[in-house]
C-alpha positions in Angstrom: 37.4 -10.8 79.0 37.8 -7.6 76.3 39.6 -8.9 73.2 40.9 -7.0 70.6 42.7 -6.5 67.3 45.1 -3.7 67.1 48.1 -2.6 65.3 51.5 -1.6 66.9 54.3 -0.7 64.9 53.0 -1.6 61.6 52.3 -4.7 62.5 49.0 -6.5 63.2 48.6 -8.0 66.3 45.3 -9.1 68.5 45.4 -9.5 72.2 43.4 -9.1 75.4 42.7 -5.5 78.0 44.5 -6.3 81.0 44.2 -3.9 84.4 41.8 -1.4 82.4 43.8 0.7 80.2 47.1 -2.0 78.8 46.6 -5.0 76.7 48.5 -8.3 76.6 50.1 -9.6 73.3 48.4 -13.1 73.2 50.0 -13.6 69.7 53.0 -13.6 71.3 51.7 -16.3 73.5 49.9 -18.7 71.3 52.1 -18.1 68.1 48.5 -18.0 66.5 48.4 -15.3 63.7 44.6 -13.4 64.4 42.0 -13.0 66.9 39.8 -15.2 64.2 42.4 -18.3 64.8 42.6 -17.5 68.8 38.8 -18.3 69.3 38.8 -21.3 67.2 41.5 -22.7 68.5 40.9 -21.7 72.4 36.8 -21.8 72.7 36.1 -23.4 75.1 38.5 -21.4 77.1 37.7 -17.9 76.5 37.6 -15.6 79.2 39.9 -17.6 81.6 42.9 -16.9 80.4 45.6 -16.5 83.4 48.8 -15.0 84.2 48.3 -12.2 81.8 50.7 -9.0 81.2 50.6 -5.7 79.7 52.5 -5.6 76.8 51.2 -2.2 75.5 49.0 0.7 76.9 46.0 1.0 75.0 46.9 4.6 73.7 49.9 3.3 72.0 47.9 0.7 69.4 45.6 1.7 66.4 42.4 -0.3 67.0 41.1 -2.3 64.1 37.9 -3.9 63.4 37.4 -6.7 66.5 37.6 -9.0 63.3 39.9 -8.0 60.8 39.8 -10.9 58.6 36.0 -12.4 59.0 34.7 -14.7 56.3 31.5 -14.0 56.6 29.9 -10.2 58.2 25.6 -11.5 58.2 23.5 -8.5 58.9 20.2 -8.0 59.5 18.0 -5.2 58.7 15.5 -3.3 61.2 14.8 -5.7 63.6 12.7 -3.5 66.7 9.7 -3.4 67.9 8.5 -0.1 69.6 7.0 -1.5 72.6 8.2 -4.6 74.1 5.3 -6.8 72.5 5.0 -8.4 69.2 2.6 -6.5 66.9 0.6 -8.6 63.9 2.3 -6.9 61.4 5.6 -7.8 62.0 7.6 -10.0 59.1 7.7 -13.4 59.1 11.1 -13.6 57.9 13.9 -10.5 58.3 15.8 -8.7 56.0 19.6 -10.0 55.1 22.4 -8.7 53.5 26.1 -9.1 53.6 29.0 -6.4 54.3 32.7 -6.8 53.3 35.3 -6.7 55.1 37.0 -3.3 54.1 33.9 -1.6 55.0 34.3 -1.8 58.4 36.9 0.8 61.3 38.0 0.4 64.1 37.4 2.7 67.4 38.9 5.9 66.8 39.4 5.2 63.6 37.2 7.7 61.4 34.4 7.2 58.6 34.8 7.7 55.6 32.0 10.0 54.1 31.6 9.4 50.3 31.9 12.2 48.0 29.0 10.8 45.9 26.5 10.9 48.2 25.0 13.1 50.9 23.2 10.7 52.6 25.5 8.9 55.2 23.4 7.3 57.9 24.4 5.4 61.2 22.8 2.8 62.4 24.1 1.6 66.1 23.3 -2.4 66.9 24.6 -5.4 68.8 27.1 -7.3 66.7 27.8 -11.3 67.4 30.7 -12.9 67.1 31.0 -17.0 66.0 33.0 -19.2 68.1 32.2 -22.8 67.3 31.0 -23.9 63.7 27.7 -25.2 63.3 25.0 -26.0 60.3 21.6 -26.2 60.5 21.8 -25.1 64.4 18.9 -25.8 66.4 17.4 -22.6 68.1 18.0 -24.2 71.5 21.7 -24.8 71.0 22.5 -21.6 69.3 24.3 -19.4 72.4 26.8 -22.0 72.7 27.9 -21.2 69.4 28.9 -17.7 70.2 32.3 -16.5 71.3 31.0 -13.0 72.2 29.7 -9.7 71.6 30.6 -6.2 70.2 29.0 -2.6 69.2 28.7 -2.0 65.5 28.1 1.2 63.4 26.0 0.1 60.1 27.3 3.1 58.6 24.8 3.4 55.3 24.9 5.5 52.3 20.9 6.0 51.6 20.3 6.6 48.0 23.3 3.6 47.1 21.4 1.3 49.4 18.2 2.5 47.3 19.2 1.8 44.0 17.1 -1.2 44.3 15.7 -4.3 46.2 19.0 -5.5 47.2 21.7 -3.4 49.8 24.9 -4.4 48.9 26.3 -0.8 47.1 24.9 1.4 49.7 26.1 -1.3 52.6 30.1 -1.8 51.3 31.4 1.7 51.0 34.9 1.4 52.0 35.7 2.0 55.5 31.8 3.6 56.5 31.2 1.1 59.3 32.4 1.1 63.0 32.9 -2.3 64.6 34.3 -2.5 68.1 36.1 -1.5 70.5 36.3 -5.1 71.4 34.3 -8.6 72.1 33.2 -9.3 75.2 33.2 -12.8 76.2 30.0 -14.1 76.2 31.1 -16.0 79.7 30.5 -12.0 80.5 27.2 -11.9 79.1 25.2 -15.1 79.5 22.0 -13.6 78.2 22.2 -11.0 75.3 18.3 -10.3 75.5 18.3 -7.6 78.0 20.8 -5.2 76.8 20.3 -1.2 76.8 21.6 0.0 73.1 21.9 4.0 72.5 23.6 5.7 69.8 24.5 9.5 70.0 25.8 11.7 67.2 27.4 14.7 68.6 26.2 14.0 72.1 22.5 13.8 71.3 21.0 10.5 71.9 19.0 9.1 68.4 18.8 5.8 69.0 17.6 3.9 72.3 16.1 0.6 73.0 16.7 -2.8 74.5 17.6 -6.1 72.5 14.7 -7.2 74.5 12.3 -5.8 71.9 13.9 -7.4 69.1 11.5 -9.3 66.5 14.3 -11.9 65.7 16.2 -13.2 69.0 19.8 -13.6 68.9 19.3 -17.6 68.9 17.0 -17.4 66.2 18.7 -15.5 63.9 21.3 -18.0 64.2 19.3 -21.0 63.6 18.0 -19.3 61.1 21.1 -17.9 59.3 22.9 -21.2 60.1 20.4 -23.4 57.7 21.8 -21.9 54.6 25.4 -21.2 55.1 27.7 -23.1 57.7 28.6 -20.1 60.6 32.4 -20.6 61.5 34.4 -19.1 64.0 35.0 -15.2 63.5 31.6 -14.8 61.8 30.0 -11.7 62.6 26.1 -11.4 62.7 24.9 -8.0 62.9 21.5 -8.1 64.7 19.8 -5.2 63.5 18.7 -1.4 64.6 15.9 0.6 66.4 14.5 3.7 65.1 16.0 7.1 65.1 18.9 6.4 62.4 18.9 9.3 60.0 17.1 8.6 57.6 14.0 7.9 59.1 13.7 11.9 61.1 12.0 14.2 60.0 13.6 15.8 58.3 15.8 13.2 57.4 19.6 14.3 59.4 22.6 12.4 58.0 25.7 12.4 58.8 28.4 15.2 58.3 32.2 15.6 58.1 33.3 16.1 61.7 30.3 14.0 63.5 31.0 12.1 66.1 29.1 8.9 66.4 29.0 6.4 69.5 27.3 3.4 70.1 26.9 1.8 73.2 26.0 -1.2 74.9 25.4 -2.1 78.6 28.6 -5.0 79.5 30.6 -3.9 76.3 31.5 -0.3 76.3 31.1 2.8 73.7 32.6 2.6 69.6 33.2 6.2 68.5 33.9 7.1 65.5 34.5 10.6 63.7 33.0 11.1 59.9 36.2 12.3 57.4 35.7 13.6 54.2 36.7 11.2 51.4 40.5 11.3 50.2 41.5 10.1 46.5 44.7 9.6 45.8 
């Protein structure tokens, strides 16, 4: 099942896609307020919902961020290996860093290029969504925390994220990250560690792996995540990206107004998003 957040009218909604191209209201259904509040209340169900109608065609809605309202967005910095064998070099321990909320569009919804930088950078990876809290999870347990999967954009701004050992400036630009078009249930994907990822700006593909070849599995990341801060449901771990972002071309190509970035994902679908100059008010 593809759930989504969306608005309609103004108003904020979240729901499912029902017979390809509609979705149904399940707000209207539940009374429940968010998608955040749908999985923690109906986890064990998700995915086999019935008797489901289209409310709205998809082109009528705005899409928003598949969670709107997270707590907590984890991410994780590079986390690919070349090849599909572990090298000796390889880190003990990954990379984390947090992004806020209001960093993050929907599909469709455009990028926000800063006007104090020139060096906006995409970075196409898998994104996990929390469906059932857990602390100190053990490794073996940790798929049957998840509620399901989506693409995510780590839009970056280069010289922000630079400014020194920690990311949070060049990570939390408003609206630079794209985060959807929707979660897929993981009923849908069982096992997350054979998954094609590409990323194309423009059409040309830049980035192109497997989650197979990632140094930190899905279920570890969790475990390890999980022993320091309690994951709850509408969570978001963002598991990392292969080579080819931007920065790290030569020469280094980042992002323009008018690009057109899309991620995609085999079982989940493509996030596009165009880059827009920065408006102040």
């Amino acid at each position: 099942m593809r759930y989504l957040s969306f608005v309609h009218n103004g108003v904020s909604r979240y729901g499912c896609v029902v017979g390809g191209d509609s979705l149904c209201d399940l707000g209207r259904r539940t009374g429940l307020p968010d998608l955040k509040s749908h999985i923690a209340t109906y986890f064990d169900s998700l995915g086999k919902e019935a008797d489901l109608e289209a409310d709205f065609h998809l082109a009528e809605v705005l899409l928003q961020p598949v969670m709107p309202n997270p707590e907590k967005v984890i991410c994780v910095a590079v986390n690919y290996r070349e090849g599909d064998y572990p090298s000796p070099d390889e880190p003990k321990y990954p990379v984390v860093f947090t992004r806020f909320a209001n960093a993050q569009a929907g599909h469709e919804v455009p990028l926000i290029k800063p006007d104090v930088s020139d060096k906006f950078d995409y970075e196409g990876e898998l994104a996990v969504i929390i469906g059932r809290s857990g602390h100190r999870i053990a490794e073996t347990d940790a798929l049957g925390h998840i509620a399901g999967y989506t693409c995510f954009n780590d839009g970056s701004v280069r010289d922000w994220q630079k400014h020194s050992s920690q990311f949070t400036p060049g990570k939390n630009f408003l609206q630079t990250a794209g985060f959807g078009p929707w979660m897929v249930s993981a009923d849908e994907i069982p096992d997350p560690s054979g998954l094609d990822l590409s990323t194309r700006v423009n059409g040309e593909l830049r980035q192109s792996t497997n989650t197979r070849r990632m140094m930190f599995s899905i279920p570890w990341l969790i475990s390890y995540l999980s022993q320091f801060t309690k994951l709850e449901p509408g969570d978001v771990i963002v598991t990392g990206t292969p080579k080819g972002f931007g920065s790290s071309l030569q020469p280094p190509r980042f992002l323009q107004v008018g690009d057109v970035v899309e991620v995609e994902i085999t079982g989940i679908g493509v996030l596009r998003n165009t880059v827009a100059a920065e408006m102040r008010i």
